[in-house]
N, C-alpha and C positions, 0 to 999 in steps of 0.2 A: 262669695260676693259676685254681684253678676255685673258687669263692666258693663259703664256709663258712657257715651258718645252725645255728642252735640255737634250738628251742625249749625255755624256761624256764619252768615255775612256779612257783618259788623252794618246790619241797619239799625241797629238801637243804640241807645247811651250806654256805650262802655263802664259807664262809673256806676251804673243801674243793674249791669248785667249777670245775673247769678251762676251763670256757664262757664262766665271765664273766674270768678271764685271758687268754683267748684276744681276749672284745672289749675289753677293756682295750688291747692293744697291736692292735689293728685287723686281728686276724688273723681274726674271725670277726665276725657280726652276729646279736645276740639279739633273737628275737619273743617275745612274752609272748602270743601266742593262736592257735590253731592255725589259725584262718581265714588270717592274715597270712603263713604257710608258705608260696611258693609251688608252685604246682599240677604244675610239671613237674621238679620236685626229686626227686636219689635221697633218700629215705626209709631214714636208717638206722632200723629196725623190727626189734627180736629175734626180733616173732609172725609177720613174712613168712613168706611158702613159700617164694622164691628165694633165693639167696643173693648178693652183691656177688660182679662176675664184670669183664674188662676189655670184656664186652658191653656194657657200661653207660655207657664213657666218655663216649661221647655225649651225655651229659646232662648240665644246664649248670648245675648247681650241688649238692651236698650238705648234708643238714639234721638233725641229729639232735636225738634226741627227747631233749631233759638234762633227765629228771625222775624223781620218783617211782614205779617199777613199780607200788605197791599202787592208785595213786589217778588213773591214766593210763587215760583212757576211750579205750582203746583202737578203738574202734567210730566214734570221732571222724576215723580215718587209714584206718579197715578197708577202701575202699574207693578208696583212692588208687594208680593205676597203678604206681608205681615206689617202690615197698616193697623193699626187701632188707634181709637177715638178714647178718651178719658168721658170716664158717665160723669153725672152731674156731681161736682164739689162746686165748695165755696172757696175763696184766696183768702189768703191771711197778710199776704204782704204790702205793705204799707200803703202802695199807690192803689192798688182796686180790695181791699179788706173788706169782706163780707160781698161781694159781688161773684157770682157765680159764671162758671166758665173763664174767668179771668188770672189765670193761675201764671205764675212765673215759669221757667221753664225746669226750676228744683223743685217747684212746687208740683209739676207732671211728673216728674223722672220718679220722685218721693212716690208719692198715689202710684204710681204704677209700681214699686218697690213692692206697698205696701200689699195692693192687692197681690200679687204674686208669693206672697207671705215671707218677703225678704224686711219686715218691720224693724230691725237693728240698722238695716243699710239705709230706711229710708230714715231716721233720726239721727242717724251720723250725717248723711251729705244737707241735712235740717239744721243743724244744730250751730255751724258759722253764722249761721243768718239771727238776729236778735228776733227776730218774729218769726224764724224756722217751723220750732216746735209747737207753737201755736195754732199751723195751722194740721197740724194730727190732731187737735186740741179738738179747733171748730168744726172738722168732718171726721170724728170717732166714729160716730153710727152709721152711717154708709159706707166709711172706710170697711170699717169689719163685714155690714153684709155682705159686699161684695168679692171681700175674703174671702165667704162660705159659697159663695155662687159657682157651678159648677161648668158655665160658658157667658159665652157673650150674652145670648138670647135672657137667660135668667136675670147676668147685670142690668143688662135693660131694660125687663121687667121691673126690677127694683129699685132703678135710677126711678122710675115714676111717685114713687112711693114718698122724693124728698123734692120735686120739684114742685 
């Protein structure tokens, strides 16, 4: 299993939040400052130039950023090696369902599981959520090619393909 990180600065609705569910049942570990991130974590980062590719497995753990876009000093991450962007899915989760790019932050950690070819770990930290596995459900076919894709470049290539 490849350990989950989330950074939180409680800018969202606590009772919304699927980060802090996720450490609730030990499936994930929340830091409250970006120092505490560690330094060789994939970076899920929507503002990356690369994209989450199965190039990446290698890397020994995932961290996403659970906060606020408007107030996320982004210049704070800007220069951390192993930034990637999530290619194009759709969300499944109740408030933006079927809107693309609008994913929760289980709904990144998952996708990025998934493409790494960690697919048991991303349906277990899926599966508290009543609309979890649904959303493996609505992005199978891009989930998977991007599975077979052999870097960023090729994901990107083939994120075209669903947009």
């Amino acid at each position: 299993m490849i350990p989950l990180y989330a950074y939180r600065d409680n800018t969202c609705d606590p009772r919304k939040c699927t980060v802090k569910k996720l450490a609730q049942r030990g499936l994930a570990r929340i830091v409250t400052a970006v120092a505490k991130i560690p330094r060789s974590t994939l970076l899920l980062d929507p503002t990356a130039e690369q994209a989450v590719s199965p190039a990446d497995r290698d890397l020994p753990s995932i961290t996403a950023l659970d906060c606020s876009w408007e107030v996320l000093d982004t210049g704070a991450v800007a220069s951390w090696r192993n930034r990637r962007a999530l290619p194009f899915l759709v969300a499944a989760n109740p408030v933006n369902f079927g809107r693309p790019f609008r994913l929760t932050s289980v709904e990144a950690m998952a996708a990025t599981l998934y493409i790494l070819g960690e697919k048991e770990q991303a349906r277990t930290i899926l599966a508290p959520f009543g609309w979890g596995l649904r959303f493996l459900e609505v992005n199978t076919d891009p989930l998977e090619d991007y599975a077979q894709a052999k870097d960023s470049a090729e994901v990107v290539a083939l994120q075209a393909l669903y947009m």
